[in-house]
Structure formats: structure tokens, C-alpha cells
C-alpha positions in Angstrom: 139.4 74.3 165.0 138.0 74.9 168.4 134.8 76.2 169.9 134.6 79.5 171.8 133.3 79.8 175.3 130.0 80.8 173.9 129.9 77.8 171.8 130.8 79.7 168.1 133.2 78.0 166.2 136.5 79.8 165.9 140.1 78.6 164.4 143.0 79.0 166.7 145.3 81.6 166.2 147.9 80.2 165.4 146.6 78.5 161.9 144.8 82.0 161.4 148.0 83.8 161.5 150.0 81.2 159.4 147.2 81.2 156.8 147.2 85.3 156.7 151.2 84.9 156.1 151.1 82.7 153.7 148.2 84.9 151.9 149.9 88.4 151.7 153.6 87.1 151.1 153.2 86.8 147.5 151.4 90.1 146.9 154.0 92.2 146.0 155.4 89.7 144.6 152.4 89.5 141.9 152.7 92.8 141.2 156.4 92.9 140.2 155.9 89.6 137.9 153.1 91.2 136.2 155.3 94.2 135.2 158.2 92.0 134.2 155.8 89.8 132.2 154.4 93.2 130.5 158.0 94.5 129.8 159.6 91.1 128.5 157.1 89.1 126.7 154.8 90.4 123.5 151.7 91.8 123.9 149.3 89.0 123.9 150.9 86.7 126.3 151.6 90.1 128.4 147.8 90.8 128.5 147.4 87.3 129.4 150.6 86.9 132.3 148.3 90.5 133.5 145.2 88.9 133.8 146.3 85.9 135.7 148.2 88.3 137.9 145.0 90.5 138.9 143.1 86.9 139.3 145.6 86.1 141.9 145.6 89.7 143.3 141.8 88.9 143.8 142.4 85.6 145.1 144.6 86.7 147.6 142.6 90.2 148.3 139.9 87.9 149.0 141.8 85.3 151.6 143.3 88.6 153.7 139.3 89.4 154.5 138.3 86.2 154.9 140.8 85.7 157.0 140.7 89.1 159.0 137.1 88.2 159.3 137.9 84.7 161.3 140.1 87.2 163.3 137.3 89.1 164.2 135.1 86.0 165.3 138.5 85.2 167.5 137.9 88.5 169.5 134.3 88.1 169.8 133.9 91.1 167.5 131.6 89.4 165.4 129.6 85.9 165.7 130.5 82.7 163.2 127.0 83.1 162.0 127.6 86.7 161.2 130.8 85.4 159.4 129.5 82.5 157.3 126.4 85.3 155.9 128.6 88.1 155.3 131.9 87.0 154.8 131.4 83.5 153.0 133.8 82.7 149.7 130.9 82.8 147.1 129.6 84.6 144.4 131.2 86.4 141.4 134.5 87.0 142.8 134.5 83.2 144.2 134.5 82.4 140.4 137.0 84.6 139.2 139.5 82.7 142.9 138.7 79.2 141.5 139.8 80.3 138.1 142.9 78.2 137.3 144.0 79.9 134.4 147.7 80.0 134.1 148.7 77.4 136.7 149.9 75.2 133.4 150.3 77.7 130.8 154.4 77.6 130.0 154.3 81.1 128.2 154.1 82.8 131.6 156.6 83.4 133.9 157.3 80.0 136.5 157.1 82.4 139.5 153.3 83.7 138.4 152.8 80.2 137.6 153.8 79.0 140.8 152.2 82.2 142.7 149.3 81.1 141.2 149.3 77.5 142.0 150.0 78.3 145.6 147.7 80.9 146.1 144.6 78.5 144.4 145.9 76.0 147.3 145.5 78.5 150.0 142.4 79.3 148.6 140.7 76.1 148.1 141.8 75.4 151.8 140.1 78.4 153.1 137.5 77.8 151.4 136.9 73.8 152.9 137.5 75.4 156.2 134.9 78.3 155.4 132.3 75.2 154.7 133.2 73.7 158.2 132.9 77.1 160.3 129.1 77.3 158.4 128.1 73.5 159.2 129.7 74.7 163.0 128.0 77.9 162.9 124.4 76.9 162.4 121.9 77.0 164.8 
């Protein structure tokens, strides 16, 4: 982390862009487990790989803005205040991120389990560094 010229906290590019990789990589890779999940397994532990494949859809929909939004205090489009009020990881879709439903469960499919996993870690690490850029952020 580093502090701006106008004394804002910002995050180097660098880790911005690595996080931001790492975040919509397994996107599309979600998607296809979920339908291969649906079309292989019965219905209930279909409906259940589904669910835990739209929680990590929302986990990682949630770390691409977040992280665009860092991007934006990085080109002085926005202020870190600004950020940590508008674009802070809490409320009702924070729950549904934490959620780690499916990380363990061995009926679903050990690349959603593992999407899932990794995206919770990604999560809970932009979430730690969202809690710094606040503290950093305050008047």
C-alpha cells in the first residue's frame, strides 16, 4: 500500500491488477461447473452445486468492483474516502461472500469446491485490505 501525492491511501498497481486477475479467471469457469453439476448429479445436490456456484458468482462479481473501484482511487477519479462509504465489502451481499458453503461438501464437484475455496481467499484478503484503506482513509 502506498499514499498518493495528496495523502489518500491507494494500492499499487501492480497488486491491484494481480488481485483483479486472480478474481475474474474463475468466472467462466463457475459457470461451466454449475452446468456440469446440473447435467451429472441428481437434483438435490444439483440445486445445491447451483447455489454455491451463484454465491461464488457474487463473490467474485463483488471483488471485480471493489477492485475496479481501488482503480479508480489510483487515477484520482475518486477519493479513498469516497471509496470506503460507497464501495466498502458490507451488508447483505457481504454475507452471502463470507458464506462458506461448499468449500467441504464432497458431493460437489472438486473444481467448484476448489473455485470456491479460492475465491473466499481472495475475498477475505480484499476485504482486510478494504479495512486498512478505511483506517488510512479517515480524516
Amino acid at each position: 500500500m502506498d499514499a498518493s501525492q495528496d495523502g489518500k491511501a491507494a494500492v499499487e498497481a501492480p497488486v491491484v491488477d494481480h488481485m483483479f486477475a486472480e478474481a475474474l479467471e474463475p468466472l467462466e469457469g463457475a459457470l461451466a461447473i454449475a452446468q456440469l453439476t446440473a447435467a451429472r448429479t441428481p437434483s438435490s445436490t444439483s440445486t445445491k452445486g447451483q447455489v454455491v456456484a451463484m454465491r461464488l458468482t457474487t463473490r467474485l462479481a463483488n471483488s471485480v468492483a471493489w477492485l475496479m473501484a481501488v482503480k479508480a482511487v489510483n487515477a484520482g477519479e475518486i477519493s479513498a474516502a469516497d471509496m470506503a462509504r460507497d464501495y466498502a465489502l458490507t451488508g447483505q451481499a457481504h454475507a452471502v461472500c463470507l458464506d462458506d458453503t461448499g468449500v467441504e461438501d464432497s458431493e460437489l464437484h472438486p473444481a467448484l469446491r476448489a473455485l470456491t475455496a479460492a475465491s473466499l481467499a481472495l475475498y477475505h484478503r480484499l476485504v482486510r485490505l478494504g479495512e486498512l484503506l478505511a483506517r488510512v482513509a479517515r480524516p
